[in-house]
Each structure stands twice: as C-alpha cells, then as structure tokens.
C-alpha positions in Angstrom: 0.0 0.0 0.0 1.5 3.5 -1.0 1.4 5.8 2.3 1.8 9.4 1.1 3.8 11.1 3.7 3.1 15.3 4.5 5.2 17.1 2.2 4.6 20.4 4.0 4.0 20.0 7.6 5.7 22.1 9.3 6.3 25.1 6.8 3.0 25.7 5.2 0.8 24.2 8.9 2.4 22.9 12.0 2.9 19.7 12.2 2.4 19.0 16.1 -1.3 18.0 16.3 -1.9 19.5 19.4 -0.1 23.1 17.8 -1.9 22.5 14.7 -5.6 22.2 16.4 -4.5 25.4 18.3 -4.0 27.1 14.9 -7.0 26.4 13.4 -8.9 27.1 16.4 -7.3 30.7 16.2 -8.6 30.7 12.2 -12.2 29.4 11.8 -14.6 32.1 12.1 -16.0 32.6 15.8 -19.8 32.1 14.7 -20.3 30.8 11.6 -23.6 30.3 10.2 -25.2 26.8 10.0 -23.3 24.6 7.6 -25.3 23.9 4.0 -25.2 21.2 1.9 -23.0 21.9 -1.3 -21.5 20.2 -4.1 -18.6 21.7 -4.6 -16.1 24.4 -2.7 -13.0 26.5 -3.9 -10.6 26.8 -1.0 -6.9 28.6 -1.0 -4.2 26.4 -0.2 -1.1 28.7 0.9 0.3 29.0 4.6 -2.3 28.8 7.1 -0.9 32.4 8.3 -1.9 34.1 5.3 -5.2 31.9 3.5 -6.2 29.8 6.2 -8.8 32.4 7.0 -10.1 31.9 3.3 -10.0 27.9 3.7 -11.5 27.9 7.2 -14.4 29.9 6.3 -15.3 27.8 3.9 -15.2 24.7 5.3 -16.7 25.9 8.5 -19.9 27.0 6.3 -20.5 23.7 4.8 -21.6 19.6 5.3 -18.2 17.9 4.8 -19.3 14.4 3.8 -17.1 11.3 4.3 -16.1 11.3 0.4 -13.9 14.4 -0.9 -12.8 14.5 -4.8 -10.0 17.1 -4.3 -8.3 18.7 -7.4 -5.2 20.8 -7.2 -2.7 22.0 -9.5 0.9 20.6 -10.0 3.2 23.1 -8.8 6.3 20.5 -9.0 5.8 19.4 -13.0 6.2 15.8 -11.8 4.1 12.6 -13.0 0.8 12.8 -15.6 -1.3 15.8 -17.0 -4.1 14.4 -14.7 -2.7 12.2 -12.4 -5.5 10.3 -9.8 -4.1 8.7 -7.0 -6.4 5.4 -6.9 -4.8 3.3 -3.9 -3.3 4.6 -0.4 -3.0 6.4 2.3 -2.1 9.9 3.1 -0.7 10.3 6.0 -1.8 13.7 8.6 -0.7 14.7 11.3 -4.7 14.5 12.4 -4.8 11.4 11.0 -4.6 8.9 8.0 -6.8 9.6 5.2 -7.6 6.7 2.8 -8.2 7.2 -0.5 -11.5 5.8 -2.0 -10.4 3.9 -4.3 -14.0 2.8 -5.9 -14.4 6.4 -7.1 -11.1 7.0 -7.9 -10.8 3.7 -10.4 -14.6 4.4 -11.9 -13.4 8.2 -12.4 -9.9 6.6 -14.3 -12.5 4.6 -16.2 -14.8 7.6 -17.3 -12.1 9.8 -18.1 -9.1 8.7 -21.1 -6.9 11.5 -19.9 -6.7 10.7 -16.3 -4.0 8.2 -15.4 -3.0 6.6 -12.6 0.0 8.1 -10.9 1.0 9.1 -7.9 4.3 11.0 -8.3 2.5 13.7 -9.4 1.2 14.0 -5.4 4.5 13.3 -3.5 6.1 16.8 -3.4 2.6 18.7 -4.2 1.1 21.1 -1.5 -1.8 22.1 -3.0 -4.1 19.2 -1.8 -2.4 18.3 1.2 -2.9 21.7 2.7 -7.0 21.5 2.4 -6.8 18.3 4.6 -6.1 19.4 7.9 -8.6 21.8 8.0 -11.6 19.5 6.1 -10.1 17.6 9.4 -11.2 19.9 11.8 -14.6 19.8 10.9 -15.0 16.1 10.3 -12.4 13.8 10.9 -13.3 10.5 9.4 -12.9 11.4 6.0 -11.8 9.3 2.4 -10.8 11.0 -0.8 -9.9 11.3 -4.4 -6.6 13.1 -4.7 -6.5 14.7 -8.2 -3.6 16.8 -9.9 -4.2 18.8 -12.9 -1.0 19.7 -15.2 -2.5 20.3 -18.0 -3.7 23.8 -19.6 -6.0 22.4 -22.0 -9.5 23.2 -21.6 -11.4 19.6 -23.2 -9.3 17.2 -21.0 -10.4 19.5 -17.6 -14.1 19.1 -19.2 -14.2 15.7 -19.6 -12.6 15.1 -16.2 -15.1 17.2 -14.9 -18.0 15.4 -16.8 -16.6 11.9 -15.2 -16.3 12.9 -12.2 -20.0 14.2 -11.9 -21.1 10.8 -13.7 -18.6 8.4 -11.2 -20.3 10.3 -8.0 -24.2 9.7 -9.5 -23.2 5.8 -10.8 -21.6 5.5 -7.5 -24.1 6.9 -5.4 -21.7 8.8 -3.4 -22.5 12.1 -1.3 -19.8 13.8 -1.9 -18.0 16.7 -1.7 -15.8 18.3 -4.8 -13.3 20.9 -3.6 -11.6 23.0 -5.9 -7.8 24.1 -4.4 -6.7 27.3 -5.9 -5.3 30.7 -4.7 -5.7 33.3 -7.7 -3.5 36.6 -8.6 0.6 35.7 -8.0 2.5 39.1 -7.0 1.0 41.8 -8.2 0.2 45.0 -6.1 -2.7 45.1 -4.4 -5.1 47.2 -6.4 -4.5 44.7 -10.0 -4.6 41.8 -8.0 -8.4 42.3 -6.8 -9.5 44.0 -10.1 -8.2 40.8 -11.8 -9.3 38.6 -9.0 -12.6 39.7 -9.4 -12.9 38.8 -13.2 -12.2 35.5 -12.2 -14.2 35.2 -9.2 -17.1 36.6 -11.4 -16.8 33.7 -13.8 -16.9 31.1 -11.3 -20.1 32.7 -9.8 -21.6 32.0 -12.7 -20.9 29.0 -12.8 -19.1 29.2 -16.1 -15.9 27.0 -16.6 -15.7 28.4 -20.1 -15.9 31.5 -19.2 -13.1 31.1 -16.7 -10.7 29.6 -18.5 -11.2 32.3 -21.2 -10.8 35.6 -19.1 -7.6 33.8 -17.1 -5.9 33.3 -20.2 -7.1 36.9 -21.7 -6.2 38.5 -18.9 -2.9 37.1 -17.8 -4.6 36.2 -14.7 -2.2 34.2 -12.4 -4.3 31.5 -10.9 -2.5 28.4 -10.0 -5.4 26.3 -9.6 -7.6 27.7 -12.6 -7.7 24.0 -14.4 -9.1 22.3 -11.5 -11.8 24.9 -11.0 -12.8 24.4 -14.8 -13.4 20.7 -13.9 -14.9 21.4 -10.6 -17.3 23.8 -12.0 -18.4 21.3 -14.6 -18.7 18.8 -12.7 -21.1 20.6 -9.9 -23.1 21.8 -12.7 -23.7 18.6 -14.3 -24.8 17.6 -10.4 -27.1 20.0 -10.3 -25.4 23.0 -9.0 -27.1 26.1 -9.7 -25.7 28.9 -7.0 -22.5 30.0 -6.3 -21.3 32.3 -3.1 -18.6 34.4 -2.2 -17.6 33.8 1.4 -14.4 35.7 1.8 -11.8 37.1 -0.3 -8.3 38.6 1.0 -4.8 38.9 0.2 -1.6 38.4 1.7 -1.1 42.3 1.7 -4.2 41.9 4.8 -1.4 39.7 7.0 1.6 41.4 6.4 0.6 44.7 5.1 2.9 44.2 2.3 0.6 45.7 -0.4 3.0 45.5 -3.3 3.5 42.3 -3.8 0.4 40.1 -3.2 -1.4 36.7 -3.5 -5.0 36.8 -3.8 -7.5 33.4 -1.9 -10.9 33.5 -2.3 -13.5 31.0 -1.2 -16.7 29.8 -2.6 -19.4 27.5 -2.0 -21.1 26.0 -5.1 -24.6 24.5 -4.1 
C-alpha cells in the first residue's frame, strides 16, 4: 500500500497535532452560520498564516461528507497531466486519510486523460494543505486526490464530466473541492480587479468562461484547471448557485501591499 507522507507540515501548517488544532482554532470564524449542503467548494491552499482564514471559512460553512474528490494543481511538473491517485494512504498529522479507491478507479474509467499516478502527489502542497482543516470539521474522511498539469481546456471538461457521472453511478455524497489561490505578485489594487474577473466567472458557474478571461487576462491562478473541472462537474450535479464567502490577500497579514497573493472562497450548491 503507498502511504503518502506530508510534504509540508511544518512550513505551510504545524505539524504538532496539538499546535496544529491550536492554529485552526485561532482561524475558523467565531460564529459561523449553520453549515449547507453543497456540491462543490473553492478553498486557498497557501500557509495557514496568510489563507487559512479563506479555507477555514469555507469549510466551516458547509456539510463535509465522508467522500472528498479534491483537485489541485501541479506546482512540481512531476508525473501525468491528470494524475488520480487510486490506492493509499495519506498520512496527517490529524490522522490517516484513505483514498477511495472505488471512485477514484470508476473516475480513471470515465475519463481517457486521467491516469494513474502518484508522483505527481508526493512533493505537491496544494491538496495536502486543504486536509487538515476539512479535518477539523470532520475527521473520518476518504478522498480522491486529483492533480491537474495540464492547460488544455477539453481534457479539464471531460474530467469534470466523469467525475459528476462516477459520483451519480456511485451513489456517493460527496463533496468536490476545488484548491486554488488566484493573482501571484502583483500590487494590491490589480490583484483584486483581476481577481474579481475570475471570481465573477466562477459565480456564474461558467468553466468556459473562466478559463477564457484567465488566459485573456494574464490572470495568475495556480489552480484555474481544477476549477474548470470542478465547475463542470457541480453543474452537471445539479449545482445552480455560487457564493462568495471571503476574499483577502496576503497584503491583509503582512501589510505588504506591493507584492500580493490573492485566496478567495466559494461554496457551489
């Protein structure tokens, strides 16, 4: 059995549970509204200091079932354009969490340009971050660790289409979470006005339109692929609202206005 170890405790979250529970304590939102059922979420995945407000929000605000499909980019260029993780464990500081391994093999079969791999999620952050916090809220959990390397819109489509179709064949209640933070380094006043482009997009529930004012716009979100398949596929569940919980930038935690990284959070129900 592969056991995926944490590539980033300890520099992106601490990796002492005890310190760790402490930290997200200090994060989630004091009274947050009663949780909603949802079928999807976009969630930040940078250091807890600076977007774990964004993450915690969101998961605070809705059902976390026991299956998670989570799709994150590949910041390392390692392994397959869309590389599923089908057998395993990843191992957390608050826990193990097994991946589903059902979902993840009837997803392969849906979808010809998802392979099997699991380099691609060895070294990669933006998945393994979400986790602690989903853990927070609900601590028995199983997944579908997906990484998206590709740029091309189709492939993201169709991944998105088999995923929706795996979770209906399936009968799972699940949860699909898109991991993403959105403008890269720009001052303050771009990053929002390009932020919010984006952010519009997905509001509407529009992949295509996404992926066509990113790329217009020079918009730099990491995690923009994943959110086109995430959007498709909570659509073709039978999503038909999307909120905006909370958006921020690093510039609010260091007041380093200059050079900033945009998180935003949002349920799709």
């Amino acid at each position: 059995m592969v056991v995926r170890k944490p590539a980033v405790a300890g520099y992106f979250y601490p990796k002492d549970p005890l310190r760790l529970m402490e930290m997200i304590q200090h994060i989630c939102p004091k009274s947050p509204p009663k949780p909603q059922k949802a079928k999807a979420v976009v969630s930040p995945h940078a250091g807890y200091m600076y977007s774990g407000y964004v993450a915690a929000e969101v998961f605070s605000r809705v059902v976390i079932p026991e299956t998670l499909v989570i799709l994150g980019p590949n910041h390392t260029g390692l392994g397959a354009p869309i590389s599923v993780m089908a057998e395993g464990v990843w191992s957390m500081p608050m826990g193990d969490v097994p991946i589903d391994g059902e979902l993840a093999e009837s997803i392969l079969s849906l979808c010809p340009y998802a392979q099997e791999d699991h380099s691609a999620h060895l070294a990669e952050h933006s998945i393994e971050v979400q986790l602690p916090i989903i853990q927070f809220f609900r601590r028995e959990i199983k997944m579908v660790p997906i990484v998206v390397g590709t740029r091309s819109f189709k492939p993201c489509v169709e991944l998105g289409l088999a995923m929706a179709r795996a979770i209906k064949e399936l009968e799972r209640d699940a949860l699909i979470v898109a991991s993403t933070d959105f403008t890269h380094y720009e001052p303050q006043e771009s990053a929002v006005k390009k932020d919010q482009m984006a952010i519009s997009a997905i509001l509407k529930l529009n992949p295509a339109e996404l992926y066509r004012t990113v790329e217009e716009h020079g918009i730099t979100m990491c995690g923009v692929m994943p959110t086109v398949s995430t959007l498709t596929a909570a659509v073709d569940l039978g999503a038909t609202d999307a909120t905006l919980v909370k958006y921020m930038t690093s510039g609010d935690v260091t007041g380093d206005f200059q050079q900033v990284v945009g998180y935003a959070g949002i349920i799709i129900a």
